[in-house]
C-alpha positions as CSV (number, residue, x, y, z in Angstrom):
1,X,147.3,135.7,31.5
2,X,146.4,138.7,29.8
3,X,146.4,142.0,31.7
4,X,146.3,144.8,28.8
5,X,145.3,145.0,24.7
6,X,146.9,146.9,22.6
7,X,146.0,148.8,19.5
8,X,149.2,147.7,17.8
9,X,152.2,145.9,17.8
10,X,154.0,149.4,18.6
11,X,151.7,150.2,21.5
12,X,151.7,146.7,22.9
13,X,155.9,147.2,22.7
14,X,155.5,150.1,25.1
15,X,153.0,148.1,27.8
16,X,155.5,145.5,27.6
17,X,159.0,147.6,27.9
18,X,156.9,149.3,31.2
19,X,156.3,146.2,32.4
20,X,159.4,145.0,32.1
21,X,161.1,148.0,33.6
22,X,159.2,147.3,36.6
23,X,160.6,143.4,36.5
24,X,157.6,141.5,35.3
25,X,158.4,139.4,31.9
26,X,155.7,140.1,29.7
27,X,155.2,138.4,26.0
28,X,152.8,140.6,23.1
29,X,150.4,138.3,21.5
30,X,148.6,139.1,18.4
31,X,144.7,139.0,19.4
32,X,143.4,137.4,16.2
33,X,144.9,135.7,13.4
34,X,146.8,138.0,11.6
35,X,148.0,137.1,8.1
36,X,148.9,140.6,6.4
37,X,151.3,142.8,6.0
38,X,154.8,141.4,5.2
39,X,153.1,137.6,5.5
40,X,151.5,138.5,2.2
41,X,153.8,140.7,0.5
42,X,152.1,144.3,0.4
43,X,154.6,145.3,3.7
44,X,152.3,147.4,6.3
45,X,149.2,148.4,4.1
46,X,146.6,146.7,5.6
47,X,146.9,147.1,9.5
48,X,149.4,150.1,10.0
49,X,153.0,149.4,11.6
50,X,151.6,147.2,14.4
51,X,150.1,144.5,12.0
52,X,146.7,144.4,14.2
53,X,145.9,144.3,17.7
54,X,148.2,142.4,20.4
55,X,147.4,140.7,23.6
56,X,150.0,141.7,26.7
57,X,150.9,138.5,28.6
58,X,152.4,138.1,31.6
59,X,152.4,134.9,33.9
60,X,149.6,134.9,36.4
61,X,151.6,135.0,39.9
62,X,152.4,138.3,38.7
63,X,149.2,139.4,36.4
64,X,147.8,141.2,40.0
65,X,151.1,143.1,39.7
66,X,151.1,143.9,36.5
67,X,147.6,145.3,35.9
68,X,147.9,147.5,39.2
69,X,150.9,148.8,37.7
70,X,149.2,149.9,34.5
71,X,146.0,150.9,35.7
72,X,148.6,153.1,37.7
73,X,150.2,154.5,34.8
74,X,147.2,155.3,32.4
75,X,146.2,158.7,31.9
76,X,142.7,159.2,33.2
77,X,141.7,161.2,29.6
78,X,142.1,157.3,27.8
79,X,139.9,155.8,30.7
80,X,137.1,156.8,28.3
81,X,138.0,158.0,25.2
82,X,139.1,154.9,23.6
83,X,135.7,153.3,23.9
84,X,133.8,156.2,22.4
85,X,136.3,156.8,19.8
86,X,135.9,152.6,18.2
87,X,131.7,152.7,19.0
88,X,131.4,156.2,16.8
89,X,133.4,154.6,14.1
90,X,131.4,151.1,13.4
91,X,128.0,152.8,14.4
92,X,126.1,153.4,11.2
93,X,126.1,156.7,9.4
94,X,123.6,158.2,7.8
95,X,124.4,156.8,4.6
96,X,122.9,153.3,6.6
97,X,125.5,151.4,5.1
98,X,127.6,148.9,7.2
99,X,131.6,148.6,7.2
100,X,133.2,146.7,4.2
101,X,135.1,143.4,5.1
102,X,136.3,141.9,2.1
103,X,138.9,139.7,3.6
104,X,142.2,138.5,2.7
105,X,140.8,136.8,-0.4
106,X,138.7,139.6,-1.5
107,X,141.0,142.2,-1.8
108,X,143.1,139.9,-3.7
109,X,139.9,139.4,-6.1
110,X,139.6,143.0,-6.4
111,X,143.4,143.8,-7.2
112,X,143.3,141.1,-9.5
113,X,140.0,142.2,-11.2
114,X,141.3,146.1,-11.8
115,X,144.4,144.6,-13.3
116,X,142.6,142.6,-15.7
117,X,140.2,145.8,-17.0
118,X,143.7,147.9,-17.1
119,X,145.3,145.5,-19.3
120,X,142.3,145.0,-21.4
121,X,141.9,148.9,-21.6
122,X,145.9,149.0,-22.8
123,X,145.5,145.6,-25.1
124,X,142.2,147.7,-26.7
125,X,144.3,151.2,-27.0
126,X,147.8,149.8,-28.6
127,X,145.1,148.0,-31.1
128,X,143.2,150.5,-31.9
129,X,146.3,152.7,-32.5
130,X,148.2,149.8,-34.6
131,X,145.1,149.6,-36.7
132,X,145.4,153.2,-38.0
């Protein structure tokens, strides 16, 4: 069962190393398909260290456990904080203009459309000076 999300892989690390300090097993999940970072070669550009957010597991004769234990150990100041923090970054600015989600196969369009127009521009420049 799930008892706690994490931000990151790093994060979801330190739920489950409390958890398992206190004797529950616990097992990080990532909480959506995640195929970046070192899965497509550009190492940890695309989600930070953590490689996207992570589920906490446990199994569910000791979920009640575990969440009593974390809702234990969270600081009061992150009760709040987190939720205002993600809401004021995806509401619009005053630009009006939404988030960009290009996706896995967009940003591989774009990278491979700037390194066409580079090459052109230094194909175009070596001619241009071998002509004179």
């Amino acid at each position: 069962m799930d008892v706690a999300f994490a931000r990151d892989r790093v994060e979801a690390d330190l739920i489950k190393g409390l958890l398992e300090n206190a004797g529950i097993p616990s097992l990080p999940q990532p909480a959506r398909l995640n195929v970046d970072g070192p899965q497509l070669g550009f190492g940890l550009a695309t989600s930070g260290f953590g490689g996207g957010p992570q589920r906490v597991l446990v199994h569910a004769e000791r979920a009640q456990r575990a969440r009593s234990l974390l809702a234990d150990t969270l600081i009061e100041s992150e009760v709040g904080a987190s939720p205002d923090f993600e809401a004021a970054d995806l509401s619009e600015g005053e630009s009006g203009g939404r988030a960009r989600d290009y996706g896995v196969v967009g940003a591989y369009a774009r990278a491979m459309g700037w390194s066409l127009v580079v090459m052109a521009v230094a194909i175009g420049a070596f001619l241009l000076v071998r002509g004179t």
